[in-house]
N, C-alpha and C positions, 0 to 999 in steps of 0.2 A: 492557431496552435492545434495540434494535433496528439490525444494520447491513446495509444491500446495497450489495454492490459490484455496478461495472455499468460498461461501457465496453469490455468485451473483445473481442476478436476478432484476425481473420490478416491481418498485415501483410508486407511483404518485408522484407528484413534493409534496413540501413540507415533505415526508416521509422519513424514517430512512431505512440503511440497515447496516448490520456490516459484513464485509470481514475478514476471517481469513487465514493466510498467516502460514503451517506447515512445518518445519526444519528439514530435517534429516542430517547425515550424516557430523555434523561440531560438535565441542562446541558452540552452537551457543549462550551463554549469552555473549562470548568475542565479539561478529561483532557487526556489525551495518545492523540493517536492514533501505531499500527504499521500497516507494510506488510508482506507475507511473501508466500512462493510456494515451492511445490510444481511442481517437475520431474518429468516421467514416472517413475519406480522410485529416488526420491529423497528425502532427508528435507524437509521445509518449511524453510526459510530464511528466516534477515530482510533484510528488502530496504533498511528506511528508517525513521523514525519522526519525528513533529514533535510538539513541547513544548504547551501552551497557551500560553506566551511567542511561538511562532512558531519556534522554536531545531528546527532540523533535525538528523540524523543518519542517513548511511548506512553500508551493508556497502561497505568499500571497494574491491571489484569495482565495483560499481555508481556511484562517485564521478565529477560529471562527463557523465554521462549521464539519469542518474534525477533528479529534484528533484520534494519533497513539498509541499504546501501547502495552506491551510485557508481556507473562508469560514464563518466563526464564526454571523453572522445565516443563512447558508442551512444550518447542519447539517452543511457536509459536508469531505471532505478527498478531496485530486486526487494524485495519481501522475501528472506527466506523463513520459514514457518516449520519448526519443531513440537517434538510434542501435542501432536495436532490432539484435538478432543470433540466429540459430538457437539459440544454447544460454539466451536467456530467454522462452524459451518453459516457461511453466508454468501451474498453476493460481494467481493472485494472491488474495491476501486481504487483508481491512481487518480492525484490531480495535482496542479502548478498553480503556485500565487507568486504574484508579482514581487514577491521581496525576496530577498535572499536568506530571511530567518523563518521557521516554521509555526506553524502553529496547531491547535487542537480543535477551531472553531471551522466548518465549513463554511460559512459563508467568505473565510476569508481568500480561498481559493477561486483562480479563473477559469479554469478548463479541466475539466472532467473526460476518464476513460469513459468506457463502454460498462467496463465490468466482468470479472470472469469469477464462475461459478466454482464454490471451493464445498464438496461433501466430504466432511468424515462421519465413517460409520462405528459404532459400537458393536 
């Protein structure tokens, strides 16, 4: 299995960016895909996760602003990201767990993107 994330880059605070997260290598309409992110001298975080149902869940910071979503025939899953602000800035990442419901916990995931770099400035 196979994922790249890809969409990152520097926005100003207040601005939109949308992450896309491509699947190879699985059936991926059965899994579940997560979102996460790494802060400069910080642990990795879960940001969000969406079901194979289509059933979303976020970290409740992020409620409200972040929304996850999935195109099943293209392979991929989208972060789009509103309201950006200085402190979500991090490194984001995509990953797939073997079930089809999500969850919050990394470990419970099997494959991991790369990661793409997300600045906003103040």
């Amino acid at each position: 299995v196979q994922l790249q994330a890809f969409g990152g880059g520097f926005v100003q605070a207040g601005g939109s960016l949308r992450l896309t997260c491509a699947a190879s290598g699985r059936t991926f309409s059965n899994y579940a895909m997560g979102w996460f992110r790494q802060a400069p001298g910080k642990e990795r975080e879960f940001v969000g996760s969406i079901w194979s149902s289509g059933t979303t869940a976020y970290a409740d910071s992020l409620k409200g602003r972040f929304a996850i979503s999935r195109d099943n025939p293209k392979n991929t899953v989208a972060l789009q990201m509103n309201g950006l602000k200085p402190e979500d800035t991090a490194v984001y990442y995509c990953a797939i767990r073997g079930r089809s419901w999500g969850s919050s916990y990394q470990s419970d995931y099997d494959y991991w993107g790369q990661g793409t770099q997300v600045t906003v400035s103040s």
